[in-house]
Each structure stands twice: as structure tokens, then as C-alpha cells.
C-alpha positions as CSV (number, residue, x, y, z in Angstrom):
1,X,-2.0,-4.4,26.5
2,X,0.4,-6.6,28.2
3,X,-2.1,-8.7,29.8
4,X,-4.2,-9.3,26.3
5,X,-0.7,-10.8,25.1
6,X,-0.6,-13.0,27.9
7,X,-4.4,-14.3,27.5
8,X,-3.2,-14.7,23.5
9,X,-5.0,-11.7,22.3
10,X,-8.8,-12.9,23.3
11,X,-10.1,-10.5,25.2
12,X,-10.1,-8.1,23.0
13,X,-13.6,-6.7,21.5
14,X,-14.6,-5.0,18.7
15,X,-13.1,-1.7,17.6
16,X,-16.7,-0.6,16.5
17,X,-20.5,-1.5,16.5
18,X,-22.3,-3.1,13.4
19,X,-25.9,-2.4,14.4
20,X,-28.5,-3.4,12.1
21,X,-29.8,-0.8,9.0
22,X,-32.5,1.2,10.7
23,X,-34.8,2.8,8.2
24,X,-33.9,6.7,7.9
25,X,-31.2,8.6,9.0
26,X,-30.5,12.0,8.6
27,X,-27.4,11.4,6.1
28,X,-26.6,8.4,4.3
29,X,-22.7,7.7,3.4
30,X,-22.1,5.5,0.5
31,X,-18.5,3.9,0.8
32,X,-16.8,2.8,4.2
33,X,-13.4,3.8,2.6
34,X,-11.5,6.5,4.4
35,X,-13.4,9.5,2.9
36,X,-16.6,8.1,4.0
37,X,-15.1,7.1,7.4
38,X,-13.7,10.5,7.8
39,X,-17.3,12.6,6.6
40,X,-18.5,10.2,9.1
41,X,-16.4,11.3,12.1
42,X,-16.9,15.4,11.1
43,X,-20.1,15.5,11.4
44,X,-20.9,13.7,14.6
45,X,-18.0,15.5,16.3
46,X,-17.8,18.8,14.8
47,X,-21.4,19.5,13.4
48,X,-23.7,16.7,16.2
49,X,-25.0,15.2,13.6
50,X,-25.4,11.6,15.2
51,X,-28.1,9.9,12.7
52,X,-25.6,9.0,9.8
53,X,-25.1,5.4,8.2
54,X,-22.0,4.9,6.6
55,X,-23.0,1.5,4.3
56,X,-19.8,-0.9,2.6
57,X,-21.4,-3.0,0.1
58,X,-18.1,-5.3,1.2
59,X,-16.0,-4.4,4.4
60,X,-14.5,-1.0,5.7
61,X,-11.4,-0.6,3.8
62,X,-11.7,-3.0,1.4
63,X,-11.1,-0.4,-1.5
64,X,-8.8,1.6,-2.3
65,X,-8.5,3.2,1.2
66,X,-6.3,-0.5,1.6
67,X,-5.2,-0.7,-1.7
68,X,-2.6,2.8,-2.0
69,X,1.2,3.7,-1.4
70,X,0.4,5.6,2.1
71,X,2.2,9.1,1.0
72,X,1.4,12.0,2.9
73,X,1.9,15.3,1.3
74,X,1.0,18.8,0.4
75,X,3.5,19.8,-2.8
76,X,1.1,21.0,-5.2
77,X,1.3,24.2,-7.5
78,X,-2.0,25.4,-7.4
79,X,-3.0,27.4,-4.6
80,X,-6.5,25.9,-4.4
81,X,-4.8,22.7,-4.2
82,X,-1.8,23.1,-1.9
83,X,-4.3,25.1,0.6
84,X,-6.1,22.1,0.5
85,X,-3.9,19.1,0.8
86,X,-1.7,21.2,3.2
87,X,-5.1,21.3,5.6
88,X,-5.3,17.6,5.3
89,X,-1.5,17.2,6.2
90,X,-2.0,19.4,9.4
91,X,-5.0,17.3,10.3
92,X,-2.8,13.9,9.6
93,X,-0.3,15.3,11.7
94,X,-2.5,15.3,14.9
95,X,-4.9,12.6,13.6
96,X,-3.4,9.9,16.2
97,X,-3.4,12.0,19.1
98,X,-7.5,12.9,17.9
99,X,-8.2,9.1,17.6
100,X,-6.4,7.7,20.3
101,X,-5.2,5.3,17.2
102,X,-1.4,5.1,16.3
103,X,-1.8,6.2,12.5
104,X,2.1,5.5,12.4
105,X,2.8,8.8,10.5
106,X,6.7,9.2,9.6
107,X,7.9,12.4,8.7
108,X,10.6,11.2,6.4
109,X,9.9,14.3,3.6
110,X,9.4,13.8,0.0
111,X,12.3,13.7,-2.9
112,X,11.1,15.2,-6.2
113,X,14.4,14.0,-8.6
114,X,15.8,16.0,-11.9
115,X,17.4,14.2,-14.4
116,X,18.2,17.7,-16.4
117,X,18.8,21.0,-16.6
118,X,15.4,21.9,-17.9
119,X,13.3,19.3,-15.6
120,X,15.5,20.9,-12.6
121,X,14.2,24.3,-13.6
122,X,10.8,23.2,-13.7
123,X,11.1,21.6,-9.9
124,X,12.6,25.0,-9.1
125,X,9.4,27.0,-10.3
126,X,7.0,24.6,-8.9
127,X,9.4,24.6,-5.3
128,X,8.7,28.1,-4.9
129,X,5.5,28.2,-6.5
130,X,4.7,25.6,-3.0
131,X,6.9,27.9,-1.2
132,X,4.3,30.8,-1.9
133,X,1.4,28.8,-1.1
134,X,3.2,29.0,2.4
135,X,4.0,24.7,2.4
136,X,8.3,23.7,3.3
137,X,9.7,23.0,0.4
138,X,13.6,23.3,-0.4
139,X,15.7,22.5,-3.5
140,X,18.5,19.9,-3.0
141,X,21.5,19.0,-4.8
142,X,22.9,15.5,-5.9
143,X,24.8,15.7,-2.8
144,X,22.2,16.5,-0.3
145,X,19.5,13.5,-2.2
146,X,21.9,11.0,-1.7
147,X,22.2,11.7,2.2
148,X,18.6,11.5,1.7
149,X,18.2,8.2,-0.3
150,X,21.5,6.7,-0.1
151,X,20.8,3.5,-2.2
152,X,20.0,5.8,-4.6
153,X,22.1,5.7,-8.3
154,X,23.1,9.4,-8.9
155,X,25.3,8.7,-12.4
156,X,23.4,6.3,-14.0
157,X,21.7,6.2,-17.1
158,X,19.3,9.3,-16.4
159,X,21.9,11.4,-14.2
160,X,20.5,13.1,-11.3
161,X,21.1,16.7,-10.9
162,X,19.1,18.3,-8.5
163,X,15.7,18.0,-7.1
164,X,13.4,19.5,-4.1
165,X,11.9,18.5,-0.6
166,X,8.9,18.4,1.0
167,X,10.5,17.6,4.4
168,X,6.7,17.3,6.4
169,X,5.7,14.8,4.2
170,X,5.9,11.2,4.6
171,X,3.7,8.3,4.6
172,X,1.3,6.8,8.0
173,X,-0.1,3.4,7.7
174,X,-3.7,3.2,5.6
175,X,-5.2,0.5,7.5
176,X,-4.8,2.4,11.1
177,X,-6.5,5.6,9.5
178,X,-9.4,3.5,8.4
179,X,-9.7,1.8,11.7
180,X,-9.1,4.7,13.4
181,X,-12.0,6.9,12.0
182,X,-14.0,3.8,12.0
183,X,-13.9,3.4,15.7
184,X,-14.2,7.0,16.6
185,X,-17.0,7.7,14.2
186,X,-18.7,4.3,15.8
187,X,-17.7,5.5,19.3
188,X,-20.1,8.6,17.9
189,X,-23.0,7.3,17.8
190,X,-22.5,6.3,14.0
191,X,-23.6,3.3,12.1
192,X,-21.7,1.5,10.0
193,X,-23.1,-1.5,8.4
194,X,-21.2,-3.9,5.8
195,X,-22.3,-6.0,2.9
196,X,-24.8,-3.6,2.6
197,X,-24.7,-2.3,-1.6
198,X,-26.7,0.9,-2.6
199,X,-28.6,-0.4,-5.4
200,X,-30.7,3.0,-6.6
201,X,-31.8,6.1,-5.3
202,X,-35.1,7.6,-4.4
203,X,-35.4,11.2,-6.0
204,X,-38.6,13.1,-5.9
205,X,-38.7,16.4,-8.1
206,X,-34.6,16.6,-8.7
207,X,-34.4,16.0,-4.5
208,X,-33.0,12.8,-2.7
209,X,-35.4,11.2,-0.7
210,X,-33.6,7.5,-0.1
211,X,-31.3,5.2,-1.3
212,X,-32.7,1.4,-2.0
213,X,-30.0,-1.5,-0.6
214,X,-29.4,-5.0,-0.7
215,X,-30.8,-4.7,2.9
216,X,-33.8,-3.1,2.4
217,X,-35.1,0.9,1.7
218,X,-33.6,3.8,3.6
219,X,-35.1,7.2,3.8
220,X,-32.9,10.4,4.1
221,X,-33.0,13.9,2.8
222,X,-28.7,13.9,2.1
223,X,-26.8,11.2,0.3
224,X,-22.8,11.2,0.4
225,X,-20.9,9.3,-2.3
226,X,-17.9,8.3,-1.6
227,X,-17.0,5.6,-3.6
228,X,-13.8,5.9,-5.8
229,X,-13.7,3.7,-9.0
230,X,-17.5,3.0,-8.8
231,X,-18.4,6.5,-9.0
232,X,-19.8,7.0,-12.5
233,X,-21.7,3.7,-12.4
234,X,-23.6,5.3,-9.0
235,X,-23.8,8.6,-10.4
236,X,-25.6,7.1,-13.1
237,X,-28.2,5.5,-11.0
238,X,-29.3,8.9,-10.0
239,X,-29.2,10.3,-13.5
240,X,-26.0,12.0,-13.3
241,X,-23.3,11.7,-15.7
242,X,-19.7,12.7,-14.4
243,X,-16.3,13.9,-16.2
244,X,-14.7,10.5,-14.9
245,X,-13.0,7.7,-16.5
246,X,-11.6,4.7,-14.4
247,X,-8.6,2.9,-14.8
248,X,-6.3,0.9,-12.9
249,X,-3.3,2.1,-10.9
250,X,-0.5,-0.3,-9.6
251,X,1.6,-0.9,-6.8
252,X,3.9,-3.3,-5.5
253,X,5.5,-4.4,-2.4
254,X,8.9,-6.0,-2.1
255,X,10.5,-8.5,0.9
256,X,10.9,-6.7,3.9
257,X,14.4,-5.6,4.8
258,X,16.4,-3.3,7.0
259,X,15.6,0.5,7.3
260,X,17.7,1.9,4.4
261,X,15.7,4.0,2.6
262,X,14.6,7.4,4.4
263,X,12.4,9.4,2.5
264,X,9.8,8.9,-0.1
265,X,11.2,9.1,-3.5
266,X,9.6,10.3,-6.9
267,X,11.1,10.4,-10.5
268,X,8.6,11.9,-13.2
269,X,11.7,10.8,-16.0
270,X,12.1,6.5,-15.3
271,X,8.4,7.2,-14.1
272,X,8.3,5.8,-10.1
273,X,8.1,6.5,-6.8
274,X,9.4,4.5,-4.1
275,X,9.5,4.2,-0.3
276,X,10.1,2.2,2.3
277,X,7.0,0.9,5.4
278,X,7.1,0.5,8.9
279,X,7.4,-3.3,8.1
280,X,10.4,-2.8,5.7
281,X,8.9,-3.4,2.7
282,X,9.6,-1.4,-0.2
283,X,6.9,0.1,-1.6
284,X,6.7,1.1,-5.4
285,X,4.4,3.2,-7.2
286,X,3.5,2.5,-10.9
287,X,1.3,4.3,-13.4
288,X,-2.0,3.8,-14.4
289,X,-2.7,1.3,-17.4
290,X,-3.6,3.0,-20.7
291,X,-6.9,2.0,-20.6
292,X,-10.4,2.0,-19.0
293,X,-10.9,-0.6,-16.4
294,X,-12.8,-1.5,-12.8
295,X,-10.0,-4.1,-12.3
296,X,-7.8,-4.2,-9.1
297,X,-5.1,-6.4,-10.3
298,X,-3.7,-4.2,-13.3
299,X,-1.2,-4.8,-16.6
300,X,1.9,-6.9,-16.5
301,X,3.4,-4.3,-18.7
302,X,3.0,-1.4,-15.7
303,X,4.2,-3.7,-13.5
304,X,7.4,-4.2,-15.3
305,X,7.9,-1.1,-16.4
306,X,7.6,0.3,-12.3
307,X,10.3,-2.5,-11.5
308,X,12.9,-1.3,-14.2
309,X,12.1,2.2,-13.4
310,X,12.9,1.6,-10.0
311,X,16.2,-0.4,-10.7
312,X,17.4,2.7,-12.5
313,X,17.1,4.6,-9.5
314,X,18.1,1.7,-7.0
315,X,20.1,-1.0,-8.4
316,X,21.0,-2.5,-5.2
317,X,17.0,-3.1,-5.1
318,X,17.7,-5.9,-7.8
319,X,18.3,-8.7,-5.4
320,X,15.1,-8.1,-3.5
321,X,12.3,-10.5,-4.3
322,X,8.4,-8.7,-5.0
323,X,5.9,-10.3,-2.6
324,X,2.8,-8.5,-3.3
325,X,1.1,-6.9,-6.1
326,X,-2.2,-5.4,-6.8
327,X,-4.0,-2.2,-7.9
328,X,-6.6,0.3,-6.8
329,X,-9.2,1.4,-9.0
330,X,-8.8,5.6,-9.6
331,X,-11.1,8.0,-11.0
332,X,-9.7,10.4,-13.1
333,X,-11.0,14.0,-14.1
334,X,-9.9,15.7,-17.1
335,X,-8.3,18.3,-15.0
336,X,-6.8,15.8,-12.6
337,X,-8.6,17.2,-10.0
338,X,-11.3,16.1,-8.0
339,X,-14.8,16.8,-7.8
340,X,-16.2,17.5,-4.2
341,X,-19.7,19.5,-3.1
342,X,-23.3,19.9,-4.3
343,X,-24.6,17.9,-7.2
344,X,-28.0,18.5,-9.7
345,X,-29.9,16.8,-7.5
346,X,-30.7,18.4,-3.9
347,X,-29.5,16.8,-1.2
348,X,-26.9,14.3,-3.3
349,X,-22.9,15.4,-2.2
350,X,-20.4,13.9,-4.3
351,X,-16.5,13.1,-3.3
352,X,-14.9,11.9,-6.4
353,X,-12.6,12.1,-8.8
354,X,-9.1,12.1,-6.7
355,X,-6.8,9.7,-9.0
356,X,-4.0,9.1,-7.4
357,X,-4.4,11.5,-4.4
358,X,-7.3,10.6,-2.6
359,X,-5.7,8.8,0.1
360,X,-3.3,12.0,1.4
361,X,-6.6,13.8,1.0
362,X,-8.9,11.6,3.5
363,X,-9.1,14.1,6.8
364,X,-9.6,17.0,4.4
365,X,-12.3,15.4,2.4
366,X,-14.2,14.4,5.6
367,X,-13.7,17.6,7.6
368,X,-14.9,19.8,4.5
369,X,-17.5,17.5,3.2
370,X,-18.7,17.3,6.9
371,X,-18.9,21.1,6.4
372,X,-20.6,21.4,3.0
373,X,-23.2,18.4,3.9
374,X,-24.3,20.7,7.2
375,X,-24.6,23.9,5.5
376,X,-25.4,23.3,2.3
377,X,-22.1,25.3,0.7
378,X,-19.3,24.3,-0.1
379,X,-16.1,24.8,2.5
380,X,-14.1,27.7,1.1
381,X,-11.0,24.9,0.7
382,X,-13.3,23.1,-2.0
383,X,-15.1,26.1,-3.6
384,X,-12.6,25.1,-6.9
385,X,-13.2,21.8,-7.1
386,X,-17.1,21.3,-7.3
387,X,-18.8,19.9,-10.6
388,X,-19.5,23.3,-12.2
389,X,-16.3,24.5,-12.7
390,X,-16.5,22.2,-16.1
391,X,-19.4,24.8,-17.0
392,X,-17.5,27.7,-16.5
393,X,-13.8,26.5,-17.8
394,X,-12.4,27.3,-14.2
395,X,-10.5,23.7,-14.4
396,X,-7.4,23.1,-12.0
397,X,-5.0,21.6,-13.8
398,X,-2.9,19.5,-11.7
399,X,-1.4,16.8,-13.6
400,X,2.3,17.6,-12.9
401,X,1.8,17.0,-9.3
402,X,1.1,13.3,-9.5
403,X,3.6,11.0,-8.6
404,X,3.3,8.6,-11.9
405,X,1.3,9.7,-15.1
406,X,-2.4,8.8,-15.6
């Protein structure tokens, strides 16, 4: 390492292999985000499956994998879904060590504020609802949040009275996840090719038998999608229409400063969440616009309605100037939920539908899709959340357990 720095960082080579599309492969993976990445890296190590294409129509990352607020957690009410998440947060804990990558996970934990009596109450069921799943969780006081958070504005115009913890939670850097399963799925035998966009598919009698690119025809008998905010447009190319709607989610990035925030902050009430990266920016979290759209930019109005919300919380934050801004494209379910597993068409796995928690979900969704893709059933952690539950009614309601409203 030293001796790269000295030679000004030349000698370094690539951190994986772009070989050329061959022309089958036993699985094709649609979307070089972190899902894809992550299905990617399960099945060659865990299952041997070494013929599998991962195709970006634009580079690895370069969705919403790179375009997120980094958090880390498992605090969700429904036992499907804590079970879940809370596998994916056991998997990010060890995830560097696995890929020889620094992820640079941080521990800080996970504020959940109440700004009354009967919001406290609800964070009280929901803490030992999370409690039950068997995931930490502990309720706080004003007190014990400001030790927490101590920028933080307990009397102001929305008081804060109480609120809960999820102290293993925290936020790792999205970039070195990506990179990480990128180079160890490559390191694999995998191919991952770039600028390389899915343009149809090839389905014989309801079964998958190829997917046409921009660089040619590929055969294969199993197709992954992962491709969040472009996932009913591909669905739709194999005849499939999904419970989806797309809209744009917002987030924000502040001047970088001194450590002096030290957990991750949420407030369902003035509708934010905040933390603080490894760089020292501060990171907020706004709410999805009101509307359909494939945009990655987003509404002024979110935008200043996230920096007010914030300033409610952190007034001090006020004399910080915002650097960055942008949005990731999020596809939302009616049940908030995603939608993971088999599909109408043999052969043709979906991972969709995650809204605003698809990047704490990205070891999860590639170790159980890895599974599910190999078997042919679903992993027992994603047996709720396939496409047929919105035959049966069996939805999973989740909505409460976002950070912001969508």
C-alpha cells in the first residue's frame, strides 16, 4: 500500500475483469447494482455456479446502489421482515472480513424520536414488537437521546419525549459494498460486462430461453432482475405486469465537518432522518415526491421541506452549507414490501420492489436469491414476500418502518 502511494497510485490494476459477452451462460443477472452484485457472489461461492453474467446497461453502481443514505438496520415489526433484514445485518457485519474489502461499517445504532405521548407509545409497541423478533432494541429517554445526538433540539417546536434504539445499526459506505462484491464475484469466475442494456427477452412456451442486448443475443435457461426503478418497464418486456409505481426519493449531503453527530437519527413527525459519513458530511434523508417519476434529481419542494425538518431537529446545522443533492429512483409496492422469488414465466427471478430499503437489504437479497435461483424455491426468509401473496391478500404491511413517507 505504502509503496503504490510512493509510485502516485499507478500500479494499481483493476479490481475486477470485464471480459467480453460470451453467448450463454447458465444465469443471466440484469443490474450491476448491489443486489445483482451480491446474487452474483452467492452463487459462485455458495451454490458453484460459475457461468453467470451480471450485465449494467451503464457502470456497476451507477444506480441506486450509489445513489442511497448507507443505513444499516434491522428494526422492523413484522416478523417476516425483521427475520429478514436482521440476516442481512449479520451478513453486513462480517461482509469486510468475507471480501477482504473495508465496507467501513460503523455501529453507531439508530434513534427512532417521539414528539408525544401517543407517538412514544407507538415506538414502545413497535420496540418490543423488534424485541420479540429477537433484534436489540431499547427505549430511551430525552436524556439518554441527547447523549446520543447531542446537537440535537430537545424543547423545540415538536418537543422530544422519548424514543428507541437499535444500537447494531449504523451505516457502512455503499460504494465499498459494490466494489467489494464486484471484485469477489469477478475473482469467481463471474462476468460482469458494462454498457451492456437488456433490450427483450426470449421466452418459449411461458419459459425463458435468452435475453436480447445492445451487445448481441444471450442464451440462458434463468434470468435475474435486479434493477430497481426500471423494474416495471423490464417486467413488461416479458409480459409481466408488477404492483409497482416509481417515484423519486431525495437525499442530500452537507459540507463536511468534525465528528459530532453519533448515531443515525430518524423523526417520523418533522419527517427526516439524518446522519453523519466517514467523510463528515451530513447526510439527510427526504421523502419521496408525490408523484410518479424515473428521475434522479427529485422536487425542490422535498428538498426544502428535508432541510427545515432537519433544522427543527438541529438548529446548529443552519450554518452548514449543502454540497450535494440528488435522488435514487425507488419502486414502491402497495404493501411497502418487496417482491423477491419465482415469476409466471419459468426460469425469470425477480428482486424488486424494496423502496427505500433495498440498500440495508443487499447481502440478504443476494444470499437468498442465490438460494431460490439454484433450487427453484424460494429461501424460507423470502417465502412472504414473492409476487403471489397479492393473489392471496397475505400482504406485509410495512409502511411505518420507513425512515420518510412514500
Amino acid at each position: 500500500m505504502v509503496g503504490h502511494a510512493l509510485r502516485g497510485n499507478r500500479g494499481w490494476g483493476p479490481a475486477w475483469h470485464e471480459p467480453p459477452l460470451k453467448r450463454s451462460y447458465d444465469v443471466v443477472i440484469i443490474g450491476g447494482g448491489g443486489h445483482g452484485l451480491a446474487t452474483a457472489y452467492y452463487l459462485a461461492r455458495k451454490h458453484g455456479v460459475k457461468r453467470v453474467a451480471v450485465l449494467e446497461r451503464g457502470w456497476i453502481g451507477g444506480g441506486n446502489s450509489g445513489r442511497n443514505t448507507q443505513v444499516c438496520r434491522s428494526n422492523y415489526f413484522h416478523a417476516a421482515s425483521s427475520s429478514f433484514y436482521d440476516h442481512s445485518l449479520r451478513l453486513y457485519e462480517r461482509l469486510g472480513a468475507e471480501l477482504n474489502f473495508n465496507i467501513m461499517l460503523s455501529q453507531r445504532g439508530l434513534v427512532q424520536l417521539a414528539h408525544g405521548e401517543h407517538e412514544l407509545e407507538v415506538l414502545r409497541r413497535w420496540s418490543n414488537a423488534i424485541r420479540m423478533n429477537g433484534v436489540d432494541s431499547q427505549m430511551l429517554t430525552p436524556g439518554q437521546i441527547e447523549h446520543l445526538a447531542s446537537p440535537i433540539e430537545l424543547s423545540g417546536r415538536f418537543p422530544i419525549v422519548g424514543g428507541f434504539v437499535q444500537r447494531r445499526a449504523g451505516i457502512s459506505r455503499h460504494d465499498a459494498v459494490v466494489w467489494g462484491y464486484a471484485r469477489a464475484a469477478s475473482a469467481l469466475g463471474v462476468d460482469i460486462v458494462q454498457n451492456c442494456e437488456v433490450t427483450g427477452f426470449d421466452i418459449v412456451g411461458d419459459r425463458i430461453r435468452g435475453v436480447r442486448t445492445s451487445q448481441g443475443a444471450v442464451a440462458t435457461d434463468k434470468v435475474v432482475m435486479n434493477v430497481a426503478g426500471y423494474s416495471s418497464h423490464l417486467a413488461k418486456l416479458a409480459g409481466l405486469k408488477l404492483p409497482i409505481t416509481t417515484m423519486a426519493l431525495q437525499a442530500m449531503v452537507t459540507e463536511p465537518v468534525k465528528p459530532v453527530l453519533h448515531a443515525v437519527v430518524i423523526s417520523a413527525t418533522v419527517h427526516a432522518y439524518v446522519s453523519q459519513s466517514d467523510r463528515g458530511e451530513i447526510v439527510i434523508g427526504a421523502g419521496a415526491d408525490g408523484y410518479n417519476s424515473y428521475a434522479q434529481r427529485g422536487s425542490l419542494v422535498q428538498q426544502r421541506a428535508a432541510m427545515c425538518a432537519v433544522l427543527e431537529l438541529f438548529p446548529t446545522f443552519s450554518r452548514l452549507k449543502l454540497m450535494r443533492q440528488w435522488a435514487g429512483r425507488v419502486d414502491i409496492t402497495p404493501d411497502t414490501s418487496p417482491l423477491m422469488g419465482l415469476t409466471p414465466v419459468e426460469g425469470l427471478f425477480i428482486n424488486c420492489g424494496w423502496g427505500t430499503g433495498g440498500y440495508k437489504a443487499i447481502p440478504a437479497g443476494g444470499d437468498t436469491m442465490a438460494h431460490t435461483i439454484t433450487t427453484g424455491t424460494p429461501h424460507p426468509l423470502i417465502a412472504a414476500f414473492t409476487l403471489d401473496r397479492f393473489r392471496t391478500g397475505a400482504l406485509v404491511d410495512e409502511g411505518a418502518a420507513a425512515g420518510v413517507a412514500h
